[in-house]
N, C-alpha and C positions, 0 to 999 in steps of 0.2 A: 410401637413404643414398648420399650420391654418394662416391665412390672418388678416393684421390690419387694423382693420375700418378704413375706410376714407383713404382707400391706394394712390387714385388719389390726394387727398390735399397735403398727404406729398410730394410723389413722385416731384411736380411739385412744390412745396416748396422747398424740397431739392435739385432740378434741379438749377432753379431759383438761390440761393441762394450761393450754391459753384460755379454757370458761375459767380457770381458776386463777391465774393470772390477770384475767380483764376484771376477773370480780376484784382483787385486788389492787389495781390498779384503780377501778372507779373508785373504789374506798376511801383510799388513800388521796384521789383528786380530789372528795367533798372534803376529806379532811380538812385539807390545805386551803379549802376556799372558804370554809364554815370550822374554823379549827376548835371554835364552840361546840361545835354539835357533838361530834364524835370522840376526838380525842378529850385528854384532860385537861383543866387549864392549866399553863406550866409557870412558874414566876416569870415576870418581866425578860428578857433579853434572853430569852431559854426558847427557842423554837423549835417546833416538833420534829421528831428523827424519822426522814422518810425513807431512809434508806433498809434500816431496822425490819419492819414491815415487812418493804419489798422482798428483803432476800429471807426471811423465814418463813416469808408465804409463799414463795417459789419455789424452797426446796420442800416444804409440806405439799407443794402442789405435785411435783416430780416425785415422790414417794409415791402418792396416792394416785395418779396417774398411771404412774409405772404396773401399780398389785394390779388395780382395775382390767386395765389394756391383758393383762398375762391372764388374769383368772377370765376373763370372755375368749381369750384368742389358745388357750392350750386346747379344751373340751376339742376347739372346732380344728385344729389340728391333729390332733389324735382320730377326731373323726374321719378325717382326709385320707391318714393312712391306714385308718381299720377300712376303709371302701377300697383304698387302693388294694390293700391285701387279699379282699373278696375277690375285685376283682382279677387276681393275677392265681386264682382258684386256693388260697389259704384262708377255707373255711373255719378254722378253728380259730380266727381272731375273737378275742372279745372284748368290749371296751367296760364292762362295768368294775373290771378289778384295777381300771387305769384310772378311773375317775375318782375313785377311793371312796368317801364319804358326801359325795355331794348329794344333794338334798334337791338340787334347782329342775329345771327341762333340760338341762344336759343331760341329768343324770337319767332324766325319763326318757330324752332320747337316744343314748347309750343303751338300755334298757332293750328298746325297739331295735335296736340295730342288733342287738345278741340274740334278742326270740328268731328275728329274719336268718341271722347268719345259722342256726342251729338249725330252722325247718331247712333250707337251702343245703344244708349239709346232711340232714338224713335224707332230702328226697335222692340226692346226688348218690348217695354210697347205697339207697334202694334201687335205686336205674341202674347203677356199675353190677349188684351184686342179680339184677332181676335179667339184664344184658347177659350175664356168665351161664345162667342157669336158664336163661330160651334157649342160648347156643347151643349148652350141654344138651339138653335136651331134643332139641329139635335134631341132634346127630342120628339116633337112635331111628325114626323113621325116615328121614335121607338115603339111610345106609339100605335099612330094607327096600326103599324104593329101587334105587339102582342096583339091588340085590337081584330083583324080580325082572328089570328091566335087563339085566344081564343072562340071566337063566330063559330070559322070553327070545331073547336073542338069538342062544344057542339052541334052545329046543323051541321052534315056533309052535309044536303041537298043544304044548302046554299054557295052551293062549289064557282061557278060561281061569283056571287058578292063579295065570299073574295077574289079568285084570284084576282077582276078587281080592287080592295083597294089593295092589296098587291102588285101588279104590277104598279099603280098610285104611291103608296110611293117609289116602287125600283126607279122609273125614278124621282122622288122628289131627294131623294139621290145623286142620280149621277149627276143632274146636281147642287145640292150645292157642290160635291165634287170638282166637275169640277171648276167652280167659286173661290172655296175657294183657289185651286191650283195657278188657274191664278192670284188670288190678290196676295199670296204668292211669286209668280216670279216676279210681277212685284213691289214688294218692298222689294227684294233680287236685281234686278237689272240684273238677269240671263236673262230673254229674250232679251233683246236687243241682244240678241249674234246673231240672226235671222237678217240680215240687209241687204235689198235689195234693187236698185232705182223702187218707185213709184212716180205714178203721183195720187195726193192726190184731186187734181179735178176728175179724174174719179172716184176715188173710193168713192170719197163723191155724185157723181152723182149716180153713183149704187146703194149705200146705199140710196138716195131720191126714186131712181125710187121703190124701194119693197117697201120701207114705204108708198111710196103713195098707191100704190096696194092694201096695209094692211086699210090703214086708209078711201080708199072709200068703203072697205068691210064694216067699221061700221061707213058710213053715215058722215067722215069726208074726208076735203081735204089738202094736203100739198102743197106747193110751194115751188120751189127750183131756185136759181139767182145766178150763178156765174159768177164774175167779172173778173176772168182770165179765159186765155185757156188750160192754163198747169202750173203744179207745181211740178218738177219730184223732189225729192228731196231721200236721201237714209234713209231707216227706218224701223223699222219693220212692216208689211203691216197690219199681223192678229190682231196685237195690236189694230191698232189705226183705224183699220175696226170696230174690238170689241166696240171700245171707241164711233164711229159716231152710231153705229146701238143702243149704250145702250142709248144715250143720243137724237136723235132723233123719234125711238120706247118711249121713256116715255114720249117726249110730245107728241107723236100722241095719246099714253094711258088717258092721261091726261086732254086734247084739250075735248071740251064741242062737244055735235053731233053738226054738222052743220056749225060748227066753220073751222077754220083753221090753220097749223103748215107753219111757215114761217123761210125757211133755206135758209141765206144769206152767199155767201165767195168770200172775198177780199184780194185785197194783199195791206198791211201796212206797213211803216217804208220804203219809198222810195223801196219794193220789198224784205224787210227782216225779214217780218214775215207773216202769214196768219190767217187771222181771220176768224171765222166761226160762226155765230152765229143763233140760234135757239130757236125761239118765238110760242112760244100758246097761247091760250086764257083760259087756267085752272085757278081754282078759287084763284089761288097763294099760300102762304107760311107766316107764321108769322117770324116777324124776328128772333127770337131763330131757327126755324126750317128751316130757310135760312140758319144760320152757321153750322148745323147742318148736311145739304142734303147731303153731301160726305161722310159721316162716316158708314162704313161699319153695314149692317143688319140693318139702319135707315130708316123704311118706315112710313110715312104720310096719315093720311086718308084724302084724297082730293075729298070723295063723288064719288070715283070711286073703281070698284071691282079692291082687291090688287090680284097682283098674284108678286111671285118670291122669293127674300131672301134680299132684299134691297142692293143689289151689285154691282148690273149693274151702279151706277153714281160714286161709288168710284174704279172701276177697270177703268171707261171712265179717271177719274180722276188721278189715276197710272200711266196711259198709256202714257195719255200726259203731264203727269212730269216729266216721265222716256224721254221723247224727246225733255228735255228743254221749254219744252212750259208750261200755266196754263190752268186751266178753273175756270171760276168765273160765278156765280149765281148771279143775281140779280130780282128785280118786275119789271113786261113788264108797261108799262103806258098805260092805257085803261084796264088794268087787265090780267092776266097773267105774268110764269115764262118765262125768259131771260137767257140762258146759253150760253157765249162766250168762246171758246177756241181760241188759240192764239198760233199757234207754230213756229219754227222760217224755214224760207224758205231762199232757196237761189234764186235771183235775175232772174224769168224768162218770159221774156217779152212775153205777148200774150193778144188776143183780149176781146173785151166783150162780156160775153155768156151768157146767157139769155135759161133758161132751164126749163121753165114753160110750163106745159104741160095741156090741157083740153080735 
């Protein structure tokens, strides 16, 4: 049975429109049988105008019928083809400039359908641009590989040094694969599903104590100050271990010899959020490549040997957005980058601890 467009208009048009007509209709029948009760009394030989009624009350019913039926059945049309749009990949629809002023669950469902279409539309253009930038990527030891595999070819003597290329690019691989995995979950939103109570003071201390270990091996020092004693809050721990070790490893990388990395955490917002911030003395950042630092496969030549796939500050990044919290980049005063992370704590009272170590 084929179906007539716009079935919801009518339906609630013709709803609509025969309740108000049957109400009219019954009215108008007690009338005429009780012409006491309702109408007025009219002189002798003067009998009530039924017709009057009928047709001023049918065409105020077909008015009011009509707005009704259009204002419930447009939202839900417009909605029809903002999904068709999504679905035929025109992510940029959005319904709440269509809906104008409304005020009702349309308007709050319109609402929801704009937040969906916009997260849908940045995950989609992070996949295309994160897709471009594995490829890119992953060229660079392919080529070495069958670099080596071609030289091992023609000179089999040289066995030894292509295995030791060939097994340098296997572990190359696998830790971009590795990487590329994690940024993947953490802007699908799948790892959170891992959520356990940590104390994020410890773990940010353990993460100081290796990095310092790392950073007097090459003739640098770190500091470490924290201003509570405990921060147990529930979270994912590997994450956001991930997130301290990328983002304080790179300024220990960074940090000039002789210099120092200074890693400070407080608790903020009367005990409802925690800050953490972490300072070098590296040569800094222009400000294009200041908006720039989190953007996946983004590295900087700072007069320091690169190593890695520029990942580690947009997965630190993930990490702690995926927990409600930011990090923000800024220039240290006296020279040097500044990275605060900020994420939200629950309220737990403890002493001042002071974890500098010589």
């Amino acid at each position: 049975m084929r179906r007539f467009p716009g079935g919801l208009f009518w339906k609630v048009f013709l709803a609509c429109w025969l309740t108000a007509m049957l109400t009219g209709l019954g009215i108008t029948t007690i009338a005429l049988i009780f012409p006491n009760t309702i109408l007025p009394t009219r002189p002798p030989g003067v009998g009530p105008s039924v017709a009057m009624p009928i047709v001023t009350g049918g065409m105020m019913a077909l008015l009011i019928s009509g707005f009704l039926a259009w204002t419930l059945s447009r939202p839900i049309r417009l909605l029809r083809r903002a999904f068709s749009n999504a679905a035929s990949g025109k992510l940029e629809t959005r319904l709440t400039p269509l809906l104008g002023r409304r005020c009702d669950e349309f308007a709050g469902l319109g609402r929801d359908f704009d937040r969906m279409a916009q997260r849908l539309q940045v995950l989609l253009g992070s996949q295309r641009r994160l897709l471009h930038d594995v490829s890119h990527e992953l060229r660079s030891p392919l080529a070495r590989l069958q670099m080596a595999v071609g030289l091992l070819r023609r000179s089999p003597h040289g066995l030894d040094a292509a295995l030791v290329r060939i097994e340098h690019e296997v572990q190359r691989l696998d830790v971009l694969v590795g990487e590329v995995l994690t940024l993947a979950h953490l802007e699908s939103g799948a790892a959170l599903h891992s959520v356990r109570e940590v104390d994020l003071i410890v773990l940010l201390a353990s993460v100081a104590d290796d990095a310092r270990f790392e950073a007097r091996a090459v003739g640098r020092e770190l500091d470490f100050c924290a201003m509570q004693a405990s921060a147990v809050v529930p979270v994912n721990g590997e994450l956001l271990l991930r997130a301290f070790e990328n983002v304080i490893r790179n300024a220990v990388k960074f940090t000039p010899v002789g210099s120092r990395v200074e890693v400070r955490v407080e608790v903020i917002e009367h005990g409802r959020r925690l800050r953490v911030t972490v300072g070098d003395r590296g040569p800094g950042l222009s400000a294009q490549d200041l908006s720039r630092i989190f953007e996946p496969f983004v590295r900087h030549d700072a007069g320091s040997a690169m190593t890695g796939f520029g990942l580690g500050l947009a997965i630190a990044q993930r990490a702690v957005e995926s927990h409600g919290g930011e990090i923000v980049a800024s220039l240290r005063e006296g020279g040097g980058l500044l990275l605060t992370l900020s994420l939200p704590l629950n309220d737990t009272p403890g002493r001042s601890w002071n974890l500098n170590q010589t």
